[in-house]
N, C-alpha and C positions, 0 to 999 in steps of 0.2 A: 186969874191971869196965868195963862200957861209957863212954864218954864224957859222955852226954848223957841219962841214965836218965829223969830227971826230966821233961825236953822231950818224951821219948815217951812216956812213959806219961798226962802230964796233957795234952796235945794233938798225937796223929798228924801229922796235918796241918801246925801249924806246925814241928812234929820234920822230914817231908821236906822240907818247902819249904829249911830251915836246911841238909840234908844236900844236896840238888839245888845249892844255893848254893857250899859248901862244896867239893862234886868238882866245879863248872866252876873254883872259883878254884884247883886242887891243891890243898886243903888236907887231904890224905889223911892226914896226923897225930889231925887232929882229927875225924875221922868216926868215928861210931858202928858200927863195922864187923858187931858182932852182930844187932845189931835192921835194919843194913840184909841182914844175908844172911838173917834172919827173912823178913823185907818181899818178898826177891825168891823164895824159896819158897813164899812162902802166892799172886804170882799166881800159880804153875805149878799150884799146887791149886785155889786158883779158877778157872780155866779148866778144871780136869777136874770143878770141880762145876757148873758152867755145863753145858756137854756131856751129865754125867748129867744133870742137871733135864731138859733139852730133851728126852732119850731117853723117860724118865719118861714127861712128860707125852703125846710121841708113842704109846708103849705103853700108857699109859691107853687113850685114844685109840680104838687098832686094838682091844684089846679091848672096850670102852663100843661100838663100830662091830660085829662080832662077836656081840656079846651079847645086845645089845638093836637088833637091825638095823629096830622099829617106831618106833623113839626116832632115826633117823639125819636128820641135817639138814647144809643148808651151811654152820652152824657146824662140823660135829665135820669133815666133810673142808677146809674151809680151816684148822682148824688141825694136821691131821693133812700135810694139802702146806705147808705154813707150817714145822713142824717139820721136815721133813724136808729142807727146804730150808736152811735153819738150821744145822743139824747139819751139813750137805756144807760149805757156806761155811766152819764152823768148823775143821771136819776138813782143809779147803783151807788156810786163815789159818795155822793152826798142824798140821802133821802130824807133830808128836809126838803130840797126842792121840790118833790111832790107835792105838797101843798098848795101851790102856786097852781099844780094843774088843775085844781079846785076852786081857783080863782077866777069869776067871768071876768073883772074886769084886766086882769092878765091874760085873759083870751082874748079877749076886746083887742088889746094893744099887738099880740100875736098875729089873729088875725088881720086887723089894721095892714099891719105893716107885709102880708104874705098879699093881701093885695093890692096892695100900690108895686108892690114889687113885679107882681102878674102883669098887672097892667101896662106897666114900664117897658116890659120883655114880651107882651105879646102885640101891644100896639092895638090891644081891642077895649072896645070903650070901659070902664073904669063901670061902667053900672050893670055891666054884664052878668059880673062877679056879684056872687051870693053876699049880705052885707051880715050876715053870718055864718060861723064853719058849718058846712054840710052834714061833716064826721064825724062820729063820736072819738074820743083819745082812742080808742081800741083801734078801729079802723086805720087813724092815723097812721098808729105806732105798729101796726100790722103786716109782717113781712107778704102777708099772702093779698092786703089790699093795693090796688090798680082801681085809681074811679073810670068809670066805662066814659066813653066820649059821648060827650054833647052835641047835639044839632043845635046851630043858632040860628037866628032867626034871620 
């Protein structure tokens, strides 16, 4: 049973600020040890859902650029070099996250979600899109890649 149940669950916030308090004074008796090894968990996860979003919406992106190359504007490439940019920093900051880019089924969920996002935003059928990424990470991550446009059918 944790120590302090009550303090985390009815306010986060003042719950670390009391644990933050607690491990400069030693007072390692009295810390919440469960909900703090929770806390440090969920950012290792948060940080790998950050990095997905960012890929996401990059792959939206390259695709929506791809697809509808009559629809293309200096929005969709500043946020496609924006993205990609982003992603190298993060990949820099922390490289653990690379591992993740080794992961299919984090590609899976990346992909997943870069095309429901296409789909949303271009208003073209949903099976149009490839039902895996075309690109290798290189490409992606590739300041000099642009996918050439598609004829549809």
């Amino acid at each position: 049973m944790s120590a302090h149940p009550k303090s985390y669950d009815n306010d986060v916030i003042a719950w670390a600020n009391e644990q933050a308090r607690l491990l400069r004074a030693g007072r390692f008796d009295a810390l919440d040890i469960e909900h703090i090894a929770d806390e440090i968990e969920d950012v290792g996860k948060s940080e790998q859902r950050e990095l997905q979003n960012r890929m996401a919406v990059l792959l939206a992106h390259l695709l929506k650029w791809q697809y509808q190359p009559d629809h293309r504007g200096s929005s969709w490439e500043v946020t496609i070099r924006h993205q990609r940019e982003a992603i190298s920093r993060r990949l820099k900051r922390t490289p653990s996250l690379k591992a993740s880019l080794n992961d299919p089924e984090w590609w899976a969920d990346a992909w997943g979600d870069a095309r429901s996002d296409a789909f949303k935003e271009t208003g073209l059928p949903s099976n149009q899109f490839p039902d895996l990424c075309p690109w290798a990470l290189e490409q992606v991550m590739s300041s000099e890649f642009w996918p050439a446009p598609l004829l549809l059918k």
